[in-house]
matplotlib code that plots the C-alpha trace (Angstrom):
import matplotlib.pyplot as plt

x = [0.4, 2.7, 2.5, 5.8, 8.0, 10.7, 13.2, 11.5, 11.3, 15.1, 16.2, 14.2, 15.4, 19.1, 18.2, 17.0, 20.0, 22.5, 20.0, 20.0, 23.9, 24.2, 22.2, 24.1, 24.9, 22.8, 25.3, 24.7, 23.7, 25.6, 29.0, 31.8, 35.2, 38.1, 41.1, 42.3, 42.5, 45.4, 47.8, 49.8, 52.1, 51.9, 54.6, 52.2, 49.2, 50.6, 51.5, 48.0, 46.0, 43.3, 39.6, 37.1, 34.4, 31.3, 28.6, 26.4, 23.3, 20.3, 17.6, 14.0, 12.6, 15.0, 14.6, 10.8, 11.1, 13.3, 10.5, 8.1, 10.4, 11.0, 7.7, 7.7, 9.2, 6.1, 4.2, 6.4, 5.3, 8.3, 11.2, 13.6, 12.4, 12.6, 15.9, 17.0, 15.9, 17.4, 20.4, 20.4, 19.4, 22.7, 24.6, 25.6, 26.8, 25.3, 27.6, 26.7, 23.6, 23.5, 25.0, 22.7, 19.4, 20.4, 20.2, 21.8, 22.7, 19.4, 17.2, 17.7, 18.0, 14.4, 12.8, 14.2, 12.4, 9.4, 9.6, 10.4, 7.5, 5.0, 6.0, 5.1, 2.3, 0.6, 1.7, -0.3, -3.0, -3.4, -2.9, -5.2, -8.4, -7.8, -8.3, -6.2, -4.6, -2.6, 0.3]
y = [45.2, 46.2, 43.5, 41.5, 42.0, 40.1, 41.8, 40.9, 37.5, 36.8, 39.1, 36.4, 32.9, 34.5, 34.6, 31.3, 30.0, 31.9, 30.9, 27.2, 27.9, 29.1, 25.7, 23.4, 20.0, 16.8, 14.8, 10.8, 10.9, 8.4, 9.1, 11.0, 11.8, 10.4, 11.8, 14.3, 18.0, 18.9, 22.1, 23.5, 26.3, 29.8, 29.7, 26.5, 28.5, 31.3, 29.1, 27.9, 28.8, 31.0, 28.9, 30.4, 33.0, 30.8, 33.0, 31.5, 29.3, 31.7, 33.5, 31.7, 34.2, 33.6, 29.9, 30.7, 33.3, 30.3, 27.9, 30.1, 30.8, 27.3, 26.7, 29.3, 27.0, 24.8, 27.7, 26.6, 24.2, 22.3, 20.9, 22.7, 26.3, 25.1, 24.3, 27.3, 29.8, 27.6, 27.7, 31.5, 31.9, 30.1, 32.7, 29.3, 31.5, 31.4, 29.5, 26.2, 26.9, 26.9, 23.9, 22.1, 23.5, 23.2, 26.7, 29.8, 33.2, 34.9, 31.7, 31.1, 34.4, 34.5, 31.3, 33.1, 36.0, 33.9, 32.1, 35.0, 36.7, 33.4, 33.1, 36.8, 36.7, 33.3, 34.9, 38.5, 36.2, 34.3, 37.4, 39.4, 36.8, 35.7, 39.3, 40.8, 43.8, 45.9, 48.0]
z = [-52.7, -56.0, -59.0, -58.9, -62.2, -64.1, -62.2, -58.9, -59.7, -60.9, -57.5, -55.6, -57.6, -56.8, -53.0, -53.2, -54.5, -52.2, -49.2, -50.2, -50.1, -46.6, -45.2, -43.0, -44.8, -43.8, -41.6, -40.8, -37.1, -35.1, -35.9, -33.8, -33.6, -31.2, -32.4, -30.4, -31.6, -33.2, -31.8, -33.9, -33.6, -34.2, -37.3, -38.9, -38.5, -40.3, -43.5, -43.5, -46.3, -45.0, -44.7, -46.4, -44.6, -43.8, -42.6, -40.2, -41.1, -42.9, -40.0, -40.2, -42.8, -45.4, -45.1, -45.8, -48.8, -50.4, -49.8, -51.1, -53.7, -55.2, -55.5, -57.8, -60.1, -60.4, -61.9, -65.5, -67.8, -68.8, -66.9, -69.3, -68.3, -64.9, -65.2, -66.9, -64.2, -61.7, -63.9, -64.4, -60.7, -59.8, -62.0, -64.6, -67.6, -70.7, -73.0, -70.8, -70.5, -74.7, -74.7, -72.7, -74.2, -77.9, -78.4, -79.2, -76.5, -78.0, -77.8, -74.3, -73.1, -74.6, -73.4, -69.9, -70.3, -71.4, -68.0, -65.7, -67.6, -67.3, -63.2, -63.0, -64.8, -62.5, -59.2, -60.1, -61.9, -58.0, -56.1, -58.3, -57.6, -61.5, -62.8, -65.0, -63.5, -65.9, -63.6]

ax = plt.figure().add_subplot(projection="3d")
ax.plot(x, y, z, "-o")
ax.set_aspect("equal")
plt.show()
């Protein structure tokens, strides 16, 4: 098994994210509808704005590898760097992100680094027995 890198992990937050996405939303149980369904004609349809494209609900694996993958996020010391990769994950660009941490572009793109870099470096230090494998 190959060492996971920066790249690797940021690939997998992104998954997460888009994974966590795709879920179906919680409903409250109990509740139904009476109202019959509504027919409208051909001309109404066609001045419809077009619904989005909702892609089904995500296959058992990915619903795992997200799992897996949050938990990642415990493997950070602070709640801000948590937040940050969650941030950066959810493609949140930078300029908010700045504004919320305090911090300059540079700064955070560093203390994201730092975290991609400390989550790689705990997942190879578990997989690895504690040893430190250079790759």
């Amino acid at each position: 098994m190959k060492n996971y890198t920066m790249v690797d992990i940021a690939d997998r937050f992104e998954e997460a994210v888009k994974t966590l996405k795709r879920m179906p939303s919680a409903k409250v149980q109990g509740y139904f509808n009476a109202w019959p369904q509504i027919v409208r004609t051909t001309a109404e349809q066609m001045e419809m704005e077009a619904e989005p494209l909702r892609l089904g609900p995500p296959s058992a694996e990915a619903v795992g590898k997200m799992e897996e993958t949050i938990q990642w996020i415990f493997l950070l010391d602070t709640e801000e760097d948590r937040r940050l990769i969650w941030l950066r994950a959810a493609r949140v660009p930078w300029k908010p992100i700045c504004w919320r941490l305090g911090v300059g572009r540079t700064t955070a793109h560093h203390m994201w680094k730092v975290a991609l870099l400390t989550i790689a470096t705990r997942l190879n230090a578990k997989r690895n027995g504690g040893r430190n494998v250079r790759t």
